[in-house]
N, C-alpha and C positions, 0 to 999 in steps of 0.2 A: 458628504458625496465623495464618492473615489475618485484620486489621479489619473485612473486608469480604469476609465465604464467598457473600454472595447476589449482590452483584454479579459474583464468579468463578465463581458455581456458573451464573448465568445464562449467564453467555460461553458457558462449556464445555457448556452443555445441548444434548441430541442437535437434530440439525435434522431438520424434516419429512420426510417421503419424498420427493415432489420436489423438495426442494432438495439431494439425496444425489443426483451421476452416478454411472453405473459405466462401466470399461473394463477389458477384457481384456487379461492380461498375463501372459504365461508359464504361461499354460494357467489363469489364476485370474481373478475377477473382482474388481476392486480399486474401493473407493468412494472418494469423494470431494468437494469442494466445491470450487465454484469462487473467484476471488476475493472476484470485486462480492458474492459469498455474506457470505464472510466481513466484506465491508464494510459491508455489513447488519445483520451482528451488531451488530460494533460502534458503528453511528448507532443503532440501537434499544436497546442497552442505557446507552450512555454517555451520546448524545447523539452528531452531528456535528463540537461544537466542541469535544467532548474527547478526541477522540483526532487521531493525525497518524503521519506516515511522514516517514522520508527513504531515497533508493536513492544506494548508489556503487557503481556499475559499474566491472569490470574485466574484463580479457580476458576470463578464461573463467568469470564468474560475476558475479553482481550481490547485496549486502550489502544488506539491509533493516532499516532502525531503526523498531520502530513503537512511539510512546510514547502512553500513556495519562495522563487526569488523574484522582485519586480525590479522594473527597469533601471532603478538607481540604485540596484542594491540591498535593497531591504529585505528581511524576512521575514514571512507572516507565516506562523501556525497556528491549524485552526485542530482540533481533536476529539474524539467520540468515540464510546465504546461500542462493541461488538458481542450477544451473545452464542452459547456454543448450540443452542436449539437447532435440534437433527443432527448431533455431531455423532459418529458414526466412524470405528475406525478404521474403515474403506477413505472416505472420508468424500465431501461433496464441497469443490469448489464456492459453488455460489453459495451455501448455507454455514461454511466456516467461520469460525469467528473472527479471523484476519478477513475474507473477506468483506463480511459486515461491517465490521470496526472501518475498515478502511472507505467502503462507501459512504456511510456515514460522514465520516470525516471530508468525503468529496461533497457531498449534500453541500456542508458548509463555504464550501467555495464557488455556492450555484451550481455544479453538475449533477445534472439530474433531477434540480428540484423542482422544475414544472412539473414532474409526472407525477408530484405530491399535491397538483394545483393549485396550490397556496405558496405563499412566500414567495412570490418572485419578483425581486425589486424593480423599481419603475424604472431605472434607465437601463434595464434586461429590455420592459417591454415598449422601450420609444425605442429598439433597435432592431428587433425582433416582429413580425409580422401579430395580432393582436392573438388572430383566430389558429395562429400555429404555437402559442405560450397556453392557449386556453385547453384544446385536442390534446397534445400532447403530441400531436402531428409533426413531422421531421422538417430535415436540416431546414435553418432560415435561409434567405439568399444575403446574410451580411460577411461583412471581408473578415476574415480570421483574421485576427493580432498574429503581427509577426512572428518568429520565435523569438523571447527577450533574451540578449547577451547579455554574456555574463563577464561582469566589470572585469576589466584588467585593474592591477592594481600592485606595486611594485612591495615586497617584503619592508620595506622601509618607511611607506608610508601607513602602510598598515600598522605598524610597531605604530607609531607618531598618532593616530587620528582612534587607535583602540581607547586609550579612555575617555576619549570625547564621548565616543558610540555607545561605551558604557553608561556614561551618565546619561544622555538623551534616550536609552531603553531600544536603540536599535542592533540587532542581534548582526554580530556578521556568522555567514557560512560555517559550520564546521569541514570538517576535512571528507572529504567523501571517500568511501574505499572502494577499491576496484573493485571490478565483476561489476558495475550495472548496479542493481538495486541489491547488494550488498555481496560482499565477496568473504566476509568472515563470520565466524560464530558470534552474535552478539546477543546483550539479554539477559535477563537476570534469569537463573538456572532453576527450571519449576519445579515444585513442591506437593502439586497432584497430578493424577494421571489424564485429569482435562486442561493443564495448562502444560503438559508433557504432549498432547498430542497438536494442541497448538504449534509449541514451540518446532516440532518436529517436519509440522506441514512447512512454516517458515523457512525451517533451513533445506528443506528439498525445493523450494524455491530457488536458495542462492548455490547450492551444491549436488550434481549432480549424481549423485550414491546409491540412490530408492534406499533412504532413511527408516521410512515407516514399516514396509515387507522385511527390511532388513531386523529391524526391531522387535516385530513380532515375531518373525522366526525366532528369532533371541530370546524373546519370553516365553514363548513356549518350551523349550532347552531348560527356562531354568525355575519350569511349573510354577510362572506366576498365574494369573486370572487368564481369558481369552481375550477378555478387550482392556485393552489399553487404558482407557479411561478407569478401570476399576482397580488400577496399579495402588500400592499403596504409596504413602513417602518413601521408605526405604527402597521400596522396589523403582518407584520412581528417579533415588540418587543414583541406584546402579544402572539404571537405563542412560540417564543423563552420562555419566561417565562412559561405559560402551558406545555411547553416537557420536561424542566427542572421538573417543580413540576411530571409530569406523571416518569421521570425516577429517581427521589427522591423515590417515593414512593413506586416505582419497588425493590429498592433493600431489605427492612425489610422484602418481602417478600422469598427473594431468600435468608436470611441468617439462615431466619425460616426452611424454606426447605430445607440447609446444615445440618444444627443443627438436624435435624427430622433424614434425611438418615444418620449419622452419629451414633442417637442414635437406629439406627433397627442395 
């Protein structure tokens, strides 16, 4: 049993009617939630600074780690892949592989997974009304978990109480980077043209450039394939170094333009 049923039972709570899509599928209509849904969840029940992701991309699918912080400090990561099915180099939020991966990986911390109707632990449904866990019918009327703070904890004792944490297998925080849900290029550097367009939705996530238009106009320049995905490796190292230099050179521009609003 968890320390903590209200802040899981909050996760896992149905979500409103509009924030439930549906699509047709094999003659059935299938519901669902989008990511930014899920990322909702979780800045409204955690807080923003307590939870985080990381993706590694690979050919035919993308791995998502999303870890959480509770209330004493601990981390838990739960993870699950993502495939690139209808990946397209337009590309479609809700069918990418970062998105999938990362729902997925929310599934496992209860968001969303009534609307799979199965799995939903018993002290979800002694909080939760019986007949709105069973529908898949929206919000319940129970109190959302506060946002959980995040430990103060002074460099000193952190130094002293790290190989304790080590042995007892509790993970403390890594360092988080700036920008929000990531401020730098991170990620090990792909190797096909479908873990190249992954990687690429990812970093127009944290960097604001148009990465992918920019990229393809670029391969076009230098007569590779039309879609991206059909890149080779080679053709994919010289793309990977080009979006590197493109979001290098992105950022003197954005620190000028802090520096400017800052000094009006």
């Amino acid at each position: 049993m968890t320390q903590y049923p209200d802040i899981f039972a909050a996760l896992a709570a149905p979500f409103a009617t509009h924030e439930v899509k549906v699509r047709q599928q094999a003659g059935r209509q299938l519901h669902y939630i989008t990511a930014r849904t899920a990322m909702n969840r979780l800045d409204s029940i955690l807080g923003p600074e307590n939870w985080w992701d990381e993706f590694i991309p690979s050919d035919h699918s993308v791995l998502c780690k999303l870890t959480i912080r509770l209330p004493d400090g601990t981390l838990l990561t739960k993870a699950d892949a993502g495939g690139y099915a209808g990946m397209s180099d337009q590309g479609d939020d809700d069918k990418s592989g970062y998105s999938d991966a990362f729902k997925r990986a929310a599934v496992k911390f209860g968001i969303a997974r009534y609307l799979y109707r199965d799995g939903v632990p018993e002290f979800v449904r002694e909080r939760v009304p019986a007949q709105e866990v069973a529908s898949g019918e929206p919000q319940p009327t129970i109190s959302s978990a506060s946002p959980v703070p995040a430990p103060a904890e002074s460099p000193a004792r952190r130094d002293r109480e790290q190989p304790a944490r080590a042995r007892n297998g509790v993970q403390t925080a890594p360092p988080r980077e700036s920008g929000g849900h990531g401020g730098g290029v991170v990620g090990t550097p792909p190797r096909s043209g479908r873990a190249l367009f992954a990687w690429v939705k990812d970093q127009e996530s944290r960097h604001e450039v148009g990465l992918l238009q920019y990229l393809n106009k670029w391969g076009k320049l230098q007569d590779f394939p039309g879609r991206m995905v059909d890149w080779d490796a080679d053709q994919v190292a010289n793309a990977y170094q080009e979006a590197m230099r493109k979001i290098q050179s992105s950022q003197p521009d954005r620190n000028e333009a802090l520096e400017e609003a800052l000094a009006n």
